[in-house]
Structure formats: structure tokens, C-alpha cells
MDTraj code that builds the backbone (N, CA, C; nanometers):
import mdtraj as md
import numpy as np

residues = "UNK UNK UNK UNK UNK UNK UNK UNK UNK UNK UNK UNK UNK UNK UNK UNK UNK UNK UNK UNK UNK UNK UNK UNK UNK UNK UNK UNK UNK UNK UNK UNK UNK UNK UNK UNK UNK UNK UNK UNK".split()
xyz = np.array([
    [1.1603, -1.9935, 1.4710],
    [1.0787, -1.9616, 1.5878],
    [1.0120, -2.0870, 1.6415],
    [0.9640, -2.1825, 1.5388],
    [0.8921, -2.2793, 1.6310],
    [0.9859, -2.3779, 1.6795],
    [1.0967, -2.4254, 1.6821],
    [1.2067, -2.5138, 1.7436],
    [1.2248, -2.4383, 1.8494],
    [1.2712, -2.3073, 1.8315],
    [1.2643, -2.2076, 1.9739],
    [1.1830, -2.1824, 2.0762],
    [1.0307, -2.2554, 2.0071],
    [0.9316, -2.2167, 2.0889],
    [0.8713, -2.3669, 2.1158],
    [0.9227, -2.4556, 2.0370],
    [0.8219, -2.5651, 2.0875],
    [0.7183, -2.6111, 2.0168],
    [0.7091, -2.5060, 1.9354],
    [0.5806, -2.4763, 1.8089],
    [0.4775, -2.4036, 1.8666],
    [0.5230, -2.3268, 2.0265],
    [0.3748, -2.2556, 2.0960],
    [0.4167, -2.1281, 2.0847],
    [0.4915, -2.0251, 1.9672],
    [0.4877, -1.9422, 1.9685],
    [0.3894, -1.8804, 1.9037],
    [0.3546, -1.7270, 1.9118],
    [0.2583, -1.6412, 1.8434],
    [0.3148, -1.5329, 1.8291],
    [0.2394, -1.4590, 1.6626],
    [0.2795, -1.3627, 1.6734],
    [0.2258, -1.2861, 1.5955],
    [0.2331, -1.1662, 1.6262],
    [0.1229, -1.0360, 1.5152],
    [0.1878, -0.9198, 1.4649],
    [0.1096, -0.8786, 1.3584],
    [0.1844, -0.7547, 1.2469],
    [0.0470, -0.6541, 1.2510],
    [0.0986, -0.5512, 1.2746],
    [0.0557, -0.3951, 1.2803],
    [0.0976, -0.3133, 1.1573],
    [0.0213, -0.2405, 1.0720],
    [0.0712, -0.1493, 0.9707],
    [0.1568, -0.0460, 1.0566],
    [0.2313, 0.0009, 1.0049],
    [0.3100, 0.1493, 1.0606],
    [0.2533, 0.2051, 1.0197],
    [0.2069, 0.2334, 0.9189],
    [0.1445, 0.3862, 0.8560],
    [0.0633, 0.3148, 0.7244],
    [-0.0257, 0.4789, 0.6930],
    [-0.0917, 0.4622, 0.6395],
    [-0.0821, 0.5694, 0.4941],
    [-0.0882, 0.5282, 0.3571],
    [-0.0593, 0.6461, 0.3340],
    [-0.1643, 0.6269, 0.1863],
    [-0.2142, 0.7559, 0.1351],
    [-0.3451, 0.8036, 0.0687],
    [-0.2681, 0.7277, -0.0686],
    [-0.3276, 0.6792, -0.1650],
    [-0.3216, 0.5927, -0.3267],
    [-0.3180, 0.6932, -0.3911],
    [-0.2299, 0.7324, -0.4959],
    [-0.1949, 0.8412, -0.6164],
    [-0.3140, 0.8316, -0.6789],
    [-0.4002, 0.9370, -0.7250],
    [-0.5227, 0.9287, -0.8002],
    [-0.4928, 0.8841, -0.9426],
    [-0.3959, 0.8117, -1.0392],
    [-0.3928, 0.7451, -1.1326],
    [-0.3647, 0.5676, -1.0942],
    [-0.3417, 0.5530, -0.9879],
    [-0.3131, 0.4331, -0.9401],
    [-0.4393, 0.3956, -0.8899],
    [-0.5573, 0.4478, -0.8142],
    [-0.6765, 0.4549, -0.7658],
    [-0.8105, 0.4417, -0.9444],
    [-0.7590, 0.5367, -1.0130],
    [-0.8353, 0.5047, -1.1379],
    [-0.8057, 0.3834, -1.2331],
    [-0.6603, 0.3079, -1.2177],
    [-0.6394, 0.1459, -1.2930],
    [-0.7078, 0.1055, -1.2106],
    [-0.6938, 0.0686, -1.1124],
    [-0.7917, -0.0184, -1.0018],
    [-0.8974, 0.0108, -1.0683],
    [-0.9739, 0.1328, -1.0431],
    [-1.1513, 0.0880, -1.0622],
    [-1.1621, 0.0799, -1.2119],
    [-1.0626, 0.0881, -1.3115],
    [-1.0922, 0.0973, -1.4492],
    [-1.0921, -0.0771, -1.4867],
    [-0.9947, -0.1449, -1.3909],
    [-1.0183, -0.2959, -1.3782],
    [-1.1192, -0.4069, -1.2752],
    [-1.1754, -0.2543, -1.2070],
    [-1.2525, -0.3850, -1.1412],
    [-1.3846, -0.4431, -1.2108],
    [-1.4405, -0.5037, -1.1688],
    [-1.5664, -0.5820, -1.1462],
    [-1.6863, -0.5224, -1.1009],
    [-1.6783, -0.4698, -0.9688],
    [-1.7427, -0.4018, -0.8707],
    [-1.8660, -0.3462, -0.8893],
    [-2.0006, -0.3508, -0.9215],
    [-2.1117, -0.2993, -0.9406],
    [-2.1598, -0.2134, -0.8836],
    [-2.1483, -0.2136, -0.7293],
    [-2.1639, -0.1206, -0.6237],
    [-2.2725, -0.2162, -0.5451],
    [-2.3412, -0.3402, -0.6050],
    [-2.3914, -0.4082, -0.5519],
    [-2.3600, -0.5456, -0.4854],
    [-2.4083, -0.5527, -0.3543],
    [-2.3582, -0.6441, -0.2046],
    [-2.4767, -0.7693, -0.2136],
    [-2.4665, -0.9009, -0.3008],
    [-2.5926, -0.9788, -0.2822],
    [-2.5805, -1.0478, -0.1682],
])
top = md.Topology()
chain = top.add_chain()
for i, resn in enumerate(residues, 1):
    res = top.add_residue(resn, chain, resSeq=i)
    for name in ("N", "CA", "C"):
        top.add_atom(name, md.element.get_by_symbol(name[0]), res)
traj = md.Trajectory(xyz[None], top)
């Protein structure tokens, strides 16, 4: 793209969809996070 463009091209990405996290895939996550619930 940038030889094609000169190097003045641009360009952007949009999700297609959105879709809800399996509630055992959602509980490794918070069983590994960090997260306190506190924002300093």
C-alpha cells in the first residue's frame, strides 16, 4: 500500500460483531487478574 500510495495512504478497522465471553473463559480471566476494583 505505501509504494501504491506514496506512503499517504490511510486506513481503518471496524469490529463486525460482537459476541458475549463463555462464563468459564470470563472466570480464568478474573481468577488471573490483578484488578482490585481500585482506579489511583
Amino acid at each position: 500500500i505505501r509504494s501504491m500510495s506514496q506512503g499517504r495512504a490511510s486506513y481503518y478497522m471496524e469490529p463486525s460483531h460482537y459476541e458475549e465471553v463463555p462464563r468459564n473463559i470470563v472466570e480464568q480471566m478474573l481468577a488471573k487478574s490483578t484488578f482490585t476494583g481500585r482506579v489511583e
